[in-house]
C-alpha positions in Angstrom: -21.9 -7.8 -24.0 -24.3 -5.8 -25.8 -23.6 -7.7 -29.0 -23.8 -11.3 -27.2 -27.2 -10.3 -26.5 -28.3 -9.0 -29.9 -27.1 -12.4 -31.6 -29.6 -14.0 -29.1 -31.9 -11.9 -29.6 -31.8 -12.0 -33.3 -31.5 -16.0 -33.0 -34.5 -16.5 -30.5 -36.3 -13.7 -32.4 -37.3 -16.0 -35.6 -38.0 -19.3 -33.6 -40.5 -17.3 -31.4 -42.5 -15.7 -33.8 -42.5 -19.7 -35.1 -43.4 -20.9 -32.6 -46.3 -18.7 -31.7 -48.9 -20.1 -34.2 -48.5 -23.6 -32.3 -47.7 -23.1 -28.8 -50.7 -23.5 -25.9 -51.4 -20.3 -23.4 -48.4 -21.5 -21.0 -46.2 -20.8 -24.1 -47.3 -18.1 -24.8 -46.8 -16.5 -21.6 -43.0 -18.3 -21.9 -42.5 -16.3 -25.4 -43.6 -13.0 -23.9 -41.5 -13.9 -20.6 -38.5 -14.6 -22.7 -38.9 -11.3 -24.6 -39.3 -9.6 -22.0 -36.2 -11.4 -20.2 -34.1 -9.9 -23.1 -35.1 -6.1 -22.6 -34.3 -6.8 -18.3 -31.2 -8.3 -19.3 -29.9 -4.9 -21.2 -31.5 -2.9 -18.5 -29.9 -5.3 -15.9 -26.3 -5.0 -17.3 -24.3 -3.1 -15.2 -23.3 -0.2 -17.8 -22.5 2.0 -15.2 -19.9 -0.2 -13.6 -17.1 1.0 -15.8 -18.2 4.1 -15.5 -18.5 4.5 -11.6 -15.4 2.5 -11.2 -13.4 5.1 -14.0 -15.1 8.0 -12.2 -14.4 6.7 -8.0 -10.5 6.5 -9.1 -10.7 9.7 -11.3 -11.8 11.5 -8.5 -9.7 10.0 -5.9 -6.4 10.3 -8.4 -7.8 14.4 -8.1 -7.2 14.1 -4.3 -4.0 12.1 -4.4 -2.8 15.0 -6.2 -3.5 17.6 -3.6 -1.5 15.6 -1.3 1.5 16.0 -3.5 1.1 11.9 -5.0 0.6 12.2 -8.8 -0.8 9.5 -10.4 0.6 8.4 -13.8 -1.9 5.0 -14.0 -5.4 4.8 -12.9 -5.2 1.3 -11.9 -2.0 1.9 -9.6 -4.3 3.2 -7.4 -6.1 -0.4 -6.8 -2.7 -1.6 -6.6 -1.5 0.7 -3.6 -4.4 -0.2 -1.9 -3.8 -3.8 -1.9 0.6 -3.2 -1.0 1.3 -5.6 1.8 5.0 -5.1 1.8 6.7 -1.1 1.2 10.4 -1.3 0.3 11.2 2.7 1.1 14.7 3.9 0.5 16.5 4.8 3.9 17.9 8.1 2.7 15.6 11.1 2.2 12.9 9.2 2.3 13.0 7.8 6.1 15.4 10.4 6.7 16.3 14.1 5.9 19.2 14.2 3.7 20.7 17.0 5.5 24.4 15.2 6.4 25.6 17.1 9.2 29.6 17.1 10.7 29.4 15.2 14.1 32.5 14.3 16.6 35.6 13.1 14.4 38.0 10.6 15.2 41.6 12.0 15.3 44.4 9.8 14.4 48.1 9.8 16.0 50.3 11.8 14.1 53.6 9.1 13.3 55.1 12.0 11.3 57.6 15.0 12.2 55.7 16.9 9.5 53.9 20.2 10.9 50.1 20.0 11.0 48.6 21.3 8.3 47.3 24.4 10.2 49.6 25.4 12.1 49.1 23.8 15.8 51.8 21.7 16.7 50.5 18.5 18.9 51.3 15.1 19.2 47.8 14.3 17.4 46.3 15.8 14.7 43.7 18.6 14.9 40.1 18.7 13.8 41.4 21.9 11.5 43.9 19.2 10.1 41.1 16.6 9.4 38.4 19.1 7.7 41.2 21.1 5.9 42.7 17.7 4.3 39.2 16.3 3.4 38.3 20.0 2.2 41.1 19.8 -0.2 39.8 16.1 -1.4 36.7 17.8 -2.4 35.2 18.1 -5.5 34.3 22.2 -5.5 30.5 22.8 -6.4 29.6 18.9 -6.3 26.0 18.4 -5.7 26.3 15.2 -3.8 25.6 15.3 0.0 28.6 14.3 1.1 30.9 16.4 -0.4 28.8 19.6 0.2 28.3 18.1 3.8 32.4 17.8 3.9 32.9 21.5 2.7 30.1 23.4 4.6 31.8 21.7 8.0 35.2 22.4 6.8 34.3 26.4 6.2 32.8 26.7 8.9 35.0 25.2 11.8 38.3 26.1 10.2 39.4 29.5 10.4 41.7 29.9 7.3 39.4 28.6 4.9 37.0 31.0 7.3 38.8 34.4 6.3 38.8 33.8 2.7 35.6 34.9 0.0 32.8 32.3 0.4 33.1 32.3 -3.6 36.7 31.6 -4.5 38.0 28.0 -4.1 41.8 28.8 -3.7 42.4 28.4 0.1 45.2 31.1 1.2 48.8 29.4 1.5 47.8 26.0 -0.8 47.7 25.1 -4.5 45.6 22.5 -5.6 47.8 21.4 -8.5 45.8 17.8 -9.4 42.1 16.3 -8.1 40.7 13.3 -9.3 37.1 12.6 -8.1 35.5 10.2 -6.7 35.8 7.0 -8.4 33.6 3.5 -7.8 36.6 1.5 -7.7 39.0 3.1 -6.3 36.1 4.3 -3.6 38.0 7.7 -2.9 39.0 11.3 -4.0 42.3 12.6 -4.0 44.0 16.1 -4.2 48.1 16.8 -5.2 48.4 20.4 -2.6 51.4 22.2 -2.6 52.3 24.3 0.5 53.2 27.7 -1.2 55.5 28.7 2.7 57.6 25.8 1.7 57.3 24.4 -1.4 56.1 21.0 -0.6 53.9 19.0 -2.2 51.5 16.5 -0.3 48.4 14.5 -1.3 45.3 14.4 0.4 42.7 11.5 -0.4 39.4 11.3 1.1 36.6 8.0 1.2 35.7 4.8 2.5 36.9 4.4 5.4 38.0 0.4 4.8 39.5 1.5 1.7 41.8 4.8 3.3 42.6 2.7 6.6 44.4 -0.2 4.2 45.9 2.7 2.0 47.8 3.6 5.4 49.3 0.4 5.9 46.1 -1.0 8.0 44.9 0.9 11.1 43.5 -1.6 13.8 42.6 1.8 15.9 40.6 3.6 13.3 38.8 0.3 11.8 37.9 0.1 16.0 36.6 3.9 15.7 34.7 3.0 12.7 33.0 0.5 13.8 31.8 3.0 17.2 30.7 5.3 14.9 28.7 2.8 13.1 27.2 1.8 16.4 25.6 5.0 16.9 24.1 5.4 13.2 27.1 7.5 11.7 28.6 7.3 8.3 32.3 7.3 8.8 34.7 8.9 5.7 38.5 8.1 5.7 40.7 10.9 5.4 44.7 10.3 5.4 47.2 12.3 3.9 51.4 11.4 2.4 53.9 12.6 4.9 57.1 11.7 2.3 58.7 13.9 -0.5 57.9 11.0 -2.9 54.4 11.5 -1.9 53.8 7.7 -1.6 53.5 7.1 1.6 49.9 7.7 3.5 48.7 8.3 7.2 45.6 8.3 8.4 44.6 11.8 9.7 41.6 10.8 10.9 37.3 9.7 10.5 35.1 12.1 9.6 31.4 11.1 11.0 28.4 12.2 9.0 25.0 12.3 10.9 21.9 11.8 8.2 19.1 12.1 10.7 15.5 10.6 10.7 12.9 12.4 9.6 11.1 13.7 13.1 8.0 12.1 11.6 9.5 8.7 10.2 9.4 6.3 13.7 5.4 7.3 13.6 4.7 7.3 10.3 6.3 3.4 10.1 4.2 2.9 13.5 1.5 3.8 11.8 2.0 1.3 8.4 2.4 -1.6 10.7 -1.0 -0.4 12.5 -2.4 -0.8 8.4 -1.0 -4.3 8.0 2.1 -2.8 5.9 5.4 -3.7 6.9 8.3 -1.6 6.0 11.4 -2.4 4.8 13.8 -0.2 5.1 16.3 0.1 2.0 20.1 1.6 2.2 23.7 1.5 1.0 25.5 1.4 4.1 27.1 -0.6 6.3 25.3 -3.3 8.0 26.2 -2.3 11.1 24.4 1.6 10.5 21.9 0.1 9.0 20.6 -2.0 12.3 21.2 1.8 14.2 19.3 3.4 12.2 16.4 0.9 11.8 16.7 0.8 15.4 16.0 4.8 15.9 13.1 4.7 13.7 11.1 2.1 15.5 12.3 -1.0 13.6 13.4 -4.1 14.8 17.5 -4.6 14.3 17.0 -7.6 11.9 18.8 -6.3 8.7 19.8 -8.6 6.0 22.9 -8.0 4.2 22.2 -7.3 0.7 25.0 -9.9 -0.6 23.1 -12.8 0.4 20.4 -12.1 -1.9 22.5 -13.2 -4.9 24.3 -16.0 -2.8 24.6 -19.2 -4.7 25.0 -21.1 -1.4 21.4 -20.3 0.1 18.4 -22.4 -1.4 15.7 -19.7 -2.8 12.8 -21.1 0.0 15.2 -19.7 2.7 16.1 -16.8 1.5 12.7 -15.7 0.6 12.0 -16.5 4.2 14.4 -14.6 5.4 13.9 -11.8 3.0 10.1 -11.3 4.4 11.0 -11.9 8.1 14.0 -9.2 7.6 12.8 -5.6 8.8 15.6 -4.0 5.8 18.3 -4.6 3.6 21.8 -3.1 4.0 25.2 -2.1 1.3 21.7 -2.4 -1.3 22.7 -1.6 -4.9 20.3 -1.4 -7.4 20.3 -4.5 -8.9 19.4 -6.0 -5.1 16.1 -4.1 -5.5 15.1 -6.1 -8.4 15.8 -9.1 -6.6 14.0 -8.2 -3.5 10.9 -7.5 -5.2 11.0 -10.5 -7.4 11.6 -12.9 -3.9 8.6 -11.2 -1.9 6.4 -11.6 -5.4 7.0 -15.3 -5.2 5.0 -15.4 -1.9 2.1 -13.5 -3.1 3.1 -10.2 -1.6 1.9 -7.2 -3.5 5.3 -4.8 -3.1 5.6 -1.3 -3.4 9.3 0.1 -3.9 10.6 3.2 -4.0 13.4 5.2 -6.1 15.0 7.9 -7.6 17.7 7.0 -9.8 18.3 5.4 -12.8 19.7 2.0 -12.1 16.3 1.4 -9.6 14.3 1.6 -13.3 13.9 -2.1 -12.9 12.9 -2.5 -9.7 10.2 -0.2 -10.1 8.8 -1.6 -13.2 9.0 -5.2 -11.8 7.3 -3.8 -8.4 3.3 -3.8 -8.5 3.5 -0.1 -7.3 6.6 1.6 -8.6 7.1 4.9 -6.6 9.5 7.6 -8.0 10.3 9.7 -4.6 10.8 13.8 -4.9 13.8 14.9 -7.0 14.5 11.2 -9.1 15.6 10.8 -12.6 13.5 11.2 -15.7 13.7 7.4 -15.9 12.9 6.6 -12.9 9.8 8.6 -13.3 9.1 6.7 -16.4 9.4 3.8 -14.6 6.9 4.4 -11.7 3.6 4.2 -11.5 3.1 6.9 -9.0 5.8 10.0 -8.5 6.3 11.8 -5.6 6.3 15.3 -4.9 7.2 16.0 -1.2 10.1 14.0 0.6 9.1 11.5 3.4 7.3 8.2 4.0 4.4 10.0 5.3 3.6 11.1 1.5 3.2 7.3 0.8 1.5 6.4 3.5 -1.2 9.3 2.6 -1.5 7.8 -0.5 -2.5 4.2 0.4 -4.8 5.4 2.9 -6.6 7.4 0.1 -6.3 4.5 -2.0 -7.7 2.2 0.4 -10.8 4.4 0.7 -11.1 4.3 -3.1 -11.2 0.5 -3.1 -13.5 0.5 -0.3 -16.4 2.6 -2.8 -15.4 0.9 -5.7 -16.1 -2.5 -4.0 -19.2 -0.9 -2.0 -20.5 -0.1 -5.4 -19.5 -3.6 -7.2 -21.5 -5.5 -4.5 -24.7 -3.3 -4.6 -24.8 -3.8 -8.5 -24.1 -7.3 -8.5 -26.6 -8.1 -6.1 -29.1 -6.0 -7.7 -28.4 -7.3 -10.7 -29.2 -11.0 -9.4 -32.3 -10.0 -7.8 -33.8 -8.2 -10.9 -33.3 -10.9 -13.1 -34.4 -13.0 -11.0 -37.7 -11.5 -9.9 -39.0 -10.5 -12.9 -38.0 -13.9 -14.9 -40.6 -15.5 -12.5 -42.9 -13.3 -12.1 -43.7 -12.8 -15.8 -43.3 -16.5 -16.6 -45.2 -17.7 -13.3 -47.5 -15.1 -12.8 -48.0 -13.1 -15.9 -46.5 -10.2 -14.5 -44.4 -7.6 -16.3 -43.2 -3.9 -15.6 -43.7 -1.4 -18.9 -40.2 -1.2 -20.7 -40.5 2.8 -19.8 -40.7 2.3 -16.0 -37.8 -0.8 -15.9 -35.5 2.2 -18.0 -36.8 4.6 -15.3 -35.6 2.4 -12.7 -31.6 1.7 -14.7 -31.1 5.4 -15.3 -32.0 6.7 -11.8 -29.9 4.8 -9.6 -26.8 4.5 -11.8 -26.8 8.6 -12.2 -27.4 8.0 -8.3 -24.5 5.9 -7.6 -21.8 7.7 -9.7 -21.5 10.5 -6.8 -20.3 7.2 -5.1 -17.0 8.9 -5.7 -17.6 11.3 -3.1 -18.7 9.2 -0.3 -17.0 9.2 3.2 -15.1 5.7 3.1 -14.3 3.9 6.4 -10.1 2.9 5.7 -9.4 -0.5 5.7 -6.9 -1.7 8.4 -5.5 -4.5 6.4 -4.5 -4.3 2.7 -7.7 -4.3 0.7 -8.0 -6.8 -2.1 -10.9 -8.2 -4.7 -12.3 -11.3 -2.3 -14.2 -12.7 -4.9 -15.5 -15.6 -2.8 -17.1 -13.4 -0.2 -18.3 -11.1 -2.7 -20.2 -13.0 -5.2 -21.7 -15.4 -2.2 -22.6 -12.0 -0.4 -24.2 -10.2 -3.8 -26.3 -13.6 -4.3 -27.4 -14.0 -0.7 -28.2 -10.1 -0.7 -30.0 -10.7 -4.4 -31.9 -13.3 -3.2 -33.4 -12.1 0.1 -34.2 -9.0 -2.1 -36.2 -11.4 -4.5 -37.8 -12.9 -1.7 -38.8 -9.4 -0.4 -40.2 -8.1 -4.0 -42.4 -11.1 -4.2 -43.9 -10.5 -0.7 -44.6 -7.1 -2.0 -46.2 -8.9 -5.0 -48.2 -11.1 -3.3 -49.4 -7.9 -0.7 -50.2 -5.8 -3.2 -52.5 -8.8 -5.4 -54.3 -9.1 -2.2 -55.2 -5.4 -1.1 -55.8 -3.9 -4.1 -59.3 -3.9 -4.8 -59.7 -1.9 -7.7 -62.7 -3.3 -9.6 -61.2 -2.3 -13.0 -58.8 -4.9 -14.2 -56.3 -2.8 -16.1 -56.2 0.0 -13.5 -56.0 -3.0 -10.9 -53.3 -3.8 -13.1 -51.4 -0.3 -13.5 -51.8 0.5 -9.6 -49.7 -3.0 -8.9 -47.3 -2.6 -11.4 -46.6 1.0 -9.7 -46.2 -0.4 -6.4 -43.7 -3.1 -7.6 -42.2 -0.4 -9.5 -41.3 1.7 -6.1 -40.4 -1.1 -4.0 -37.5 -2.1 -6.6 -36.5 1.2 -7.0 -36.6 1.6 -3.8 -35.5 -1.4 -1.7 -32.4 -2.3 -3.7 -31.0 1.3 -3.8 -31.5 1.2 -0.4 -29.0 -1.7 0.5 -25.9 0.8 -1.0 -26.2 2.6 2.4 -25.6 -1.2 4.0 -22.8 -2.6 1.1 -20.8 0.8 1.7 -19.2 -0.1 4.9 -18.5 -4.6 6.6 -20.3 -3.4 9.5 -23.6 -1.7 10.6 -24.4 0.7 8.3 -24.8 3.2 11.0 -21.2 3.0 11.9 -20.3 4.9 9.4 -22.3 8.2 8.3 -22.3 8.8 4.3 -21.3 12.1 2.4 -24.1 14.7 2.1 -23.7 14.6 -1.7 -24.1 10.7 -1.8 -27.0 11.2 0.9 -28.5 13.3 -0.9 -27.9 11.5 -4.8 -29.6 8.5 -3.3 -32.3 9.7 -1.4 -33.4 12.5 -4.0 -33.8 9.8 -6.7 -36.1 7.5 -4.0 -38.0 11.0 -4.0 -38.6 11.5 -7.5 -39.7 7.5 -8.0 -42.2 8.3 -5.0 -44.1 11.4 -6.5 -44.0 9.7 -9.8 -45.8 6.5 -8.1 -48.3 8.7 -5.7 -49.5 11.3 -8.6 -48.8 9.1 -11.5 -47.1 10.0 -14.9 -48.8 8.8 -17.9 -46.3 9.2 -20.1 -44.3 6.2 -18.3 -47.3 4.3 -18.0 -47.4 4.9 -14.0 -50.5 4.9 -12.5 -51.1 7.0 -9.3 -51.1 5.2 -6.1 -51.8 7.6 -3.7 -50.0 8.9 -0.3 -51.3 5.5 1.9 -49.3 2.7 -0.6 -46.3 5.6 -1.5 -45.5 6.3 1.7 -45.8 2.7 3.3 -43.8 1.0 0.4 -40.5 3.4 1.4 -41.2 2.3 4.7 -41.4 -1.5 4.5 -38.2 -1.0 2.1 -36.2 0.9 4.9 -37.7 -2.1 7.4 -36.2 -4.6 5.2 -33.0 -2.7 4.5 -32.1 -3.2 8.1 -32.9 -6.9 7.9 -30.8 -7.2 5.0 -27.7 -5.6 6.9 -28.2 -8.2 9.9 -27.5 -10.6 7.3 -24.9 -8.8 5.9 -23.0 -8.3 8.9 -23.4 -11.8 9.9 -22.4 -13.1 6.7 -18.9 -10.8 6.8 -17.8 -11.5 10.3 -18.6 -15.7 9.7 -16.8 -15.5 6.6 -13.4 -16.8 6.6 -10.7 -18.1 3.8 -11.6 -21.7 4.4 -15.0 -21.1 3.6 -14.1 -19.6 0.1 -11.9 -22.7 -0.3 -14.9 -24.8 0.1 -17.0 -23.0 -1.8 -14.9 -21.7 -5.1 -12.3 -24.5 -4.5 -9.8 -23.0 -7.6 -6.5 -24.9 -7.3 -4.6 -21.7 -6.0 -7.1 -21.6 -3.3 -6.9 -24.8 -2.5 -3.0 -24.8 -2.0 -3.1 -22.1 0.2 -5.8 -23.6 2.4 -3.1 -26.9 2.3 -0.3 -25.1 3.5 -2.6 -22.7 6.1 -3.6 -26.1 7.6 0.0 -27.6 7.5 1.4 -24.3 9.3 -1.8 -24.5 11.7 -0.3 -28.1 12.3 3.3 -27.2 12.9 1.8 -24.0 15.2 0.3 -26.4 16.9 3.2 -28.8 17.7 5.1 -25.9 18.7 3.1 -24.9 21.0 2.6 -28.4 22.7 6.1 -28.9 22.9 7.0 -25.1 24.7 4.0 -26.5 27.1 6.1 -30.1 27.8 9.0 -27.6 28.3 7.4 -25.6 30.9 5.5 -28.4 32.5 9.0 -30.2 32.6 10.8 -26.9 34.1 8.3 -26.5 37.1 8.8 -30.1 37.5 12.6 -29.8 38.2 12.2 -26.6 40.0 9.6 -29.2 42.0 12.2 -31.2 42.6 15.0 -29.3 43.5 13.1 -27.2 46.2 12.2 -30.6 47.6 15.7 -32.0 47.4 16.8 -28.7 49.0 14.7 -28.8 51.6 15.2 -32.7 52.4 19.2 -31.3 52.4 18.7 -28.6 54.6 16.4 -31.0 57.1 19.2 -33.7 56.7 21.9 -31.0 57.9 19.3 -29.4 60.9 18.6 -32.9 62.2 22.3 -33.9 62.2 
C-alpha cells in the first residue's frame, strides 16, 4: 500500500507543481487539498491492523495454552471460532478409555472335557472364560483391550491370583505358541498345554462374529451379543478346541467390556449445541453400541453406518444429507474420516475433526481445524492445526469459546478502524477542498499514533462469546463501518461549523489555531470513542470492558485533552482553555450514544437477504435462491400438516355425530 501511494504521489507531484502557475484560487485550494489528501491517506491507512490483529491472536494463542490447547497456526484460531460441525472421536475423547470387565455371557459346555479350572458344571465358569481369554493375550500389550482382558482375569481368577504379579507363566499351563492379533483374521490365539495331563488345547480370543462362526455358528451367543450391544458393551469372543487334533472350537463364552463416558461428556455436548456446534460423534464399533452410547451422552440414536459413505448406490446430494442430519458415524476407519469431512465441506460447513493416529493424517489436514487429541502420533500432530493436551471434549470446547472471544476483538477492532478510516478521509477531503480547512501534519500523526498504541491492548479486552459460530460478515460490516463513518463525518462538521461561529478571536491565525485544536480533539476524541460501542452487537453497556482497555483508551483521550486546553507549540496546538476542552469530550460522549442507537438498530435489522441485495456476489445470491426455495417448501409443509389436522378434527366431527345419531337410533328403538 505504501508504495501504490508513493507512485501517486510521485505522478501527481510533477503535474501539480505544473499546474500551479495557471490555475485560478479554486485550484489552488484543489492542489493543496489534494496534497494534503495524500499525507491523510498514509495517516489514514490502517497500519495497525496487522498488527492488532497478530497481537489479539498472539495473546489469546498465550491463553489457549494455559488451558492445555497448544496452537501450532495462528490463523487456526479464526478457524475454530467459525467450526459449525465437531467430528470428536468416541473413545477417550467422549469417553474415559478405562475398559472395565462387566457381566460375561457363559456358553454351554458340549464337551466331556474338565473346565479349565477345575469346577466341574454343566456350563462353563467365569474362571474358565477370563483364564482362556488370559491365555489369548498378548503379555505387556499396551492396547486397552488386552490390558483390560488381563487386569480382569488376575484379578477374579484365583490361580493366576496366587502367582508373582511379574511372571507370565500361569501355574499348571505352558504357553507353547501365540499369535497376536491380526486384522484379518480379527483374533489372537494361544497353543496351552496342561502340564497334569499332557494335553494340548488352543485358546483364541476376538470378534465376537468372527469366534461365534469359528464354532460352527452360535445362534445363542450372536443373541447375547447383540444384548450386550444394547446396553453400550463391547462384546470379545472367547472359544477354546475340545479335540486331540486341536481343530475343533467351542465357544466358552462373551466377554463384555464397559468404556464409560466421561462424567462430564453429556454436558459438555449440551453445552456445543447451546453454541450452534453439533457433535458428531466418531467410533469403530458396532452400530448397534454406537446408538447406546450416543444415547447416554445426550445424543440423539441417529447413527449412520460408516459403509454407506463409500456406497456406490447412494447419489452424493443424499448422502451429504444424511451425513449432516446424522448425530455420528459407526465401524469408522480412517479413510471414512476423510470422506466425512470432505461431504460436510461441500455444504459450506467449517468442520473440525479430531485424531490420534496415523491413518486420521488426512482427515485432519483436509479438516479446516485439525485437532490432534492427548497421547496421538507424531504425524498426526503434524497434521493438526491445534494439539491437545488433556483428554476430553471439554478441552475443545474451551478452545472455541476462547477463540470465539478472539474473533469477537479482532472484528470489534476491524469495524472501529474501517469506520474511522471512512470518516477521516472523508472529512478532511471536504473540508480542506470546500472550506480551506486543514489540520498541521504534526497533530493528524498525533491523532494515528495515539489511538493505534490505544487499541493494541484490544487484546486484553473482556469479550462477550458469540452463541453462534462467528464468521467475517462482510456485508454487515462494511455497510455498518460506512454508516458509522458517515454519521461521524456529519458530526465533525457540526463541530466545524460550531466552532467557526463561537470563536471570536479577533486575530485571524490564532482564530485559526484555536479551531483547528478543537477539530483536532473532537476527532481524536469522538471516533475513539465508538470502539467502546463496535466492541460488543448490542448496547455498549451490556458489556463492561477490561480495566487495561478502559484505561488505554480513556488515558490517550486525556493526553489529547491537556494538549488541546494548555496548548503545545511544538505540535502547532493552540490552547483552548477548560470551557471548549471539557465540552468537546462531552458532546463526543453525547454523540457516542447516538451512534450506538444506530448501531444496534442497524445489527438487529440486518439480515442475510439484505446482504444479498446489497453485495449481490453470485455465491450469495445462490444461497438466498435456495433459502427462499426451502422457505417455499417449509411453507407447503406446513399448509399441508394444517389440511391434515383440519381434516382429522373433521372426521373425529363426524364420527362423534354418527355415534351419537347410533346411540339415539338404538335408545329410541
Amino acid at each position: 500500500m505504501v508504495v501504490i501511494i508513493m507512485i501517486v504521489y510521485l505522478t501527481v507531484k510533477p503535474v501539480i507543481n505544473e499546474a500551479g502557475h495557471v490555475v485560478t484560487e479554486f485550484g489552488e485550494r484543489f492542489k493543496l487539498a489534494l496534497k494534503q489528501v495524500l499525507v491523510l491517506t498514509i495517516a489514514a491507512i490502517p497500519v495497525g491492523l496487522p498488527t492488532v490483529m497478530s497481537a489479539t491472536m498472539a495473546v489469546g494463542a498465550s491463553q489457549l495454552a494455559k488451558k492445555q490447547v497448544i496452537v501450532k497456526r495462528l490463523t487456526a484460531i479464526e478457524e475454530l471460532a467459525s467450526v459449525s460441525i465437531l467430528c470428536s472421536d468416541k473413545t477417550g475423547t467422549l469417553t474415559l478409555n478405562q475398559l472395565s470387565f462387566d457381566k460375561p455371557y457363559l456358553a454351554n459346555r458340549g464337551s466331556t472335557n474338565s473346565n479349565l479350572a477345575g469346577d466341574g458344571t454343566g456350563r462353563y465358569t467365569e474362571d474358565d472364560l477370563l483364564l482362556s481369554a488370559y491365555f489369548a493375550s498378548e503379555p505387556g500389550a499396551p492396547d486397552p483391550i488386552e490390558k483390560a482382558t488381563r487386569d480382569a482375569a488376575q484379578e477374579r481368577v484365583t490361580l493366576l491370583r496366587e502367582r508373582d504379579v511379574q511372571d507370565h507363566n500361569i501355574p499348571g499351563y505352558l504357553v507353547n505358541e501365540f499369535l497376536p492379533f491380526n486384522p484379518t483374521s480379527k483374533y489372537t490365539e494361544a497353543t496351552v498345554t496342561d502340564n497334569s495331563t499332557g494335553k494340548k488345547f488352543r485358546c483364541i480370543k476376538g470378534a465376537p462374529q468372527v469366534i461365534a462362526r469359528m464354532c460352527g455358528g452360535h445362534d445363542e451367543g450372536n443373541t447375547a451379543v447383540i444384548d450386550l450391544a444394547r446396553r453400550g458393551l463391547r462384546a470379545l469372543g472367547v472359544a477354546r478346541t475340545i479335540d486331540a487334533e486341536c481343530k475343533v472350537f467351542e465357544l466358552v463364552g462373551m466377554i463384555s467390556l464397559l468404556d464409560p463416558p466421561r462424567p462430564d461428556s453429556a454436558q459438555t455436548i449440551k453445552e456445543c449445541n447451546e453454541y450452534g456446534i453439533g457433535v458428531r460423534m466418531i467410533t469403530g464399533d458396532q452400530l448397534i453400541i454406537a446408538k447406546e452410547v450416543a444415547h447416554r451422552l445426550g445424543m440423539q440414536r441417529a447413527i449412520l453406518d460408516a459403509s454407506r459413505l463409500v456406497d456406490p448406490n447412494i447419489t452424493e446430494e443424499a448422502l451429504t444429507d444424511r451425513c449432516i442430519k446424522a448425530d455420528g458415524f459407526a465401524q469408522v476407519i480412517p479413510e471414512h474420516k476423510y470422506r466425512v469431512v470432505e461431504l460436510m465441506q461441500k455444504r459450506g460447513l467449517l468442520v473440525g475433526m479430531t485424531g490420534d493416529g496415523v491413518n486420521d493424517a488426512p482427515a485432519l489436514k483436509k479438516a479446516n481445524v485439525g485437532i490432534a487429541v492427548e497421547g496421538c502420533t507424531d504425524a498426526a500432530r503434524s497434521a493438526a492445526d491445534i494439539v491437545l493436551l488433556a483428554p476430553g471434549l471439554s478441552a475443545i470446547v474451551d478452545g472455541i469459546k476462547t477463540s470465539r472471544s478472539i474473533f469477537q476483538r479482532m472484528r470489534s477492532y476491524a469495524l472501529y478502524r474501517i469506520a474511522s478510516t471512512i470518516h477521516f478521509l472523508i472529512f478532511f477531503f471536504i473540508s480542506m477542498l470546500a472550506f480551506d480547512f486543514y489540520l498541521p501534519d504534526r497533530l493528524i500523526i498525533i491523532i494515528a499514533v495515539l489511538n493505534d498504541a490505544a487499541t493494541l491492548v484490544i487484546a486484553f479486552d473482556n469479550a462477550k462469546i458469540s452463541k453462534r459460530p462467528d464468521k467475517w460478515r462482510l456485508g454487515q460490516l462494511i455497510s455498518l463501518s460506512f454508516v458509522l463513518g458517515f454519521l461521524l463525518m456529519i458530526i465533525s462538521f457540526c463541530h466545524f461549523f460550531v466552532a467557526r461561529a463561537l470563536v471570536t478571536e479577533p486575530d485571524p491565525h490564532i482564530r485559526a489555531g484555536i479551531i483547528q485544536t478543537i477539530m483536532y480533539l473532537q476527532i481524536s476524541s469522538c471516533p475513539h470513542f465508538v470502539i467502546f460501542s463496535t466492541r460488543v452487537e448490542t448496547w455498549f453497556w451490556t458489556s463492561i470492558p477490561s480495566w487495561k482497555f478502559f484505561l488505554a483508551i480513556i488515558g490517550t483521550q486525556i493526553i489529547a485533552m491537556f494538549m488541546s486546553i494548555f496548548g503545545a507549540s511544538f505540535l502547532y496546538a493552540t490552547a483552548i482553555g477548560w470551557g471548549w476542552g471539557v465540552g468537546v469530550l462531552f458532546m463526543s460522549f453525547v454523540f457516542f450514544t447516538v451512534l450506538d442507537v444506530f448501531k444496534v438498530v442497524i445489527i438487529r435489522s440486518w439480515s442475510f437477504e439484505l446482504t444479498a441485495v446489497l453485495w449481490p456476489v453470485p455465491s450469495r445470491r445462490a444461497k438466498l435462491l435456495k433459502r427462499q426455495q426451502d422457505a417455499i417448501l417449509h411453507k407447503r409443509v406446513h399448509i399441508n400438516i394444517a389440511k391434515l389436522r383440519r381434516a382429522a378434527v373433521m372426521a373425529g366431527v363426524v364420527g362423534h355425530w354418527r355415534d351419537v345419531t347410533l346411540s339415539s337410533k338404538k335408545h329410541h328403538a
